[in-house]
N, C-alpha and C positions, 0 to 999 in steps of 0.2 A: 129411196127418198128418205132423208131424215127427219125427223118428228121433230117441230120445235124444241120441245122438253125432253127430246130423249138425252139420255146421258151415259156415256163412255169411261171405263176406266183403263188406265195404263200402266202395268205389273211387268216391270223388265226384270233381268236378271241373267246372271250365267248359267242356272239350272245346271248347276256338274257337279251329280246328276240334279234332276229333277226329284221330287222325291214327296211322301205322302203332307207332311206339314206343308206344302206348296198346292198341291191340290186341296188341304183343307183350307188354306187362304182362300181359294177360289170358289170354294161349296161355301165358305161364309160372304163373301162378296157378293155370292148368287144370289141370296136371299135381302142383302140390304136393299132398302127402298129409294134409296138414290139413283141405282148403277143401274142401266140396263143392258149392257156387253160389255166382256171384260176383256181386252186386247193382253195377250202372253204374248212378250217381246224377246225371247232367247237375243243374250249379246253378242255379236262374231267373236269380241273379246272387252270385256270389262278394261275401259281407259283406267282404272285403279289398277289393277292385274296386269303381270307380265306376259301370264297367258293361261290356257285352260287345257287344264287333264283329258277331258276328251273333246274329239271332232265339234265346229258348227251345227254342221250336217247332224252327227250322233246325236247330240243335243235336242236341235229341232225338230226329229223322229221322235226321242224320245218323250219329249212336252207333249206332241199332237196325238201320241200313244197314250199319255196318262191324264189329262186333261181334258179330257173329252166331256164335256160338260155343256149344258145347257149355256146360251148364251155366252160360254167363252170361246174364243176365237186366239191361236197360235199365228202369229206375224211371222215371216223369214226377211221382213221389211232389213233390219240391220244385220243382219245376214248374208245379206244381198251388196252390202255397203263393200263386204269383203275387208275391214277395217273397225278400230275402235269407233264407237260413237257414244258421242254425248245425248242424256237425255232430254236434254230440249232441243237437239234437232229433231231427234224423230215425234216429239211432242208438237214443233214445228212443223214438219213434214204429212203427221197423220191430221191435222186440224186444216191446215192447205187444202186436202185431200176430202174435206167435210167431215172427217172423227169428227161427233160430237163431244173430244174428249174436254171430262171436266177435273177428275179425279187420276190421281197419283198413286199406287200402292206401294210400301218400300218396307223393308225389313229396317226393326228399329237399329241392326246392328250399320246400320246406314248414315245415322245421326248424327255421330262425333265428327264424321267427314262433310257434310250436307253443306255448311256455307259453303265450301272449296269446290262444289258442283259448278259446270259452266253454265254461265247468266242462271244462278239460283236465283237472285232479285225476280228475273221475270218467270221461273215457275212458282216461286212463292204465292208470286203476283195472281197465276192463273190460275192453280190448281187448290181445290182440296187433296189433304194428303192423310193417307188412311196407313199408318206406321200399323203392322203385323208385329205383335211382340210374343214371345215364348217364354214359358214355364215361367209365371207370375212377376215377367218385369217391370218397372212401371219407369219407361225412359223418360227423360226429358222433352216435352215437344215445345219448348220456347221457343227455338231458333224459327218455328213453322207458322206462318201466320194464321192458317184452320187445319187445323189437324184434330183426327179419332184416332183410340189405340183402336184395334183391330186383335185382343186377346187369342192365342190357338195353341192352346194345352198340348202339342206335339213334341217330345224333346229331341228331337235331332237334325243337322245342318247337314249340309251337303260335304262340309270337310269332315266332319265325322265320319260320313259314308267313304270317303275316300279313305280315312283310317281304317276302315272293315268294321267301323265300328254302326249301329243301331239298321242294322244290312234288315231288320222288319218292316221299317218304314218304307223299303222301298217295293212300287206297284210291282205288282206278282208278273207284270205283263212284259216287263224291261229287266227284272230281277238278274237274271243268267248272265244278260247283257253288261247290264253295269258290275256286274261279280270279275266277267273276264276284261271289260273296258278295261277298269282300274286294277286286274290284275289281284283281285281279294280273298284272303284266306277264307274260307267258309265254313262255319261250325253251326251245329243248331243252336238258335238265340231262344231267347224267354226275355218278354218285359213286364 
């Protein structure tokens, strides 16, 4: 049963891999006084992207392995789809469904492309959006009509990781995993 006022957040992404600044997104989401469940959406395939370095599957193992968190919850919902999707069907879909989703999560390197999202008008319309920015960015959120940064002092992306590059970030729990996923040289790191 949903609580009038409870409130839902929705953080999709291709997770390739998943990685430790992704879970601090989510340890700080846990603590905001808005959010009361945070929905991880692993993409079958980012409709930006031609495609993804590792499996659906891999990926969604990998999220419900590192992400095990209080109040957040890993979707295989577009997963499932077996196809690219757009965020506001499954925005669509999970609210159908009673999500009480209110909020939006997106990395700010999301922004320069944000109008060009499908019916952006109508997530604008519905959503607060909680832009996650790294190492002291301070993007633009005019395009957004309620928007928070969401600061998280973590320096490294998932294509970094797929360079072999900042391979500490990633949870000790998938480590081996994503080392031989992506095929990565491994040396001892220091940050």
């Amino acid at each position: 049963m949903v609580k009038g006022n409870e409130s839902a957040a929705l953080f999709g992404g291709s997770f390739d891999p998943p990685h430790l600044g992704h879970r601090e997104i989510l340890r700080r989401l846990s603590a905001h006084s808005g959010i009361d469940r945070i929905i991880v959406m692993p993409a079958w395939l980012n409709p930006f992207k031609e495609r993804s370095h590792a499996s659906a599957e891999q990926r969604l193992a990998w999220c419900r392995r590192v992400f095990d968190l209080p109040g957040v919850t890993v979707s295989d919902w577009e997963i499932r789809q077996k196809r690219p999707v757009y965020t506001v069907e499954t925005w669509k879909a999970l609210r159908s469904e009673g999500v009480p989703l209110r909020t939006l999560v997106i990395g700010s390197d999301n922004l320069p492309t944000i109008r060009q999202w499908q019916e952006f008008e109508r997530l604008d319309d519905e959503a607060v959006w909680i832009v996650a920015t790294r190492e002291g960015t301070r993007p633009d959120l005019s395009p957004l009509r309620e928007a928070e940064l969401l600061p998280v002092e973590v320096p490294v992306s998932s294509t970094m990781i797929r360079r072999g590059e900042g391979l500490d970030y990633l949870d000790p729990r998938i480590r081996d995993e994503v080392i031989e996923t992506y095929h990565l040289k491994t040396t001892k790191e220091h940050h």
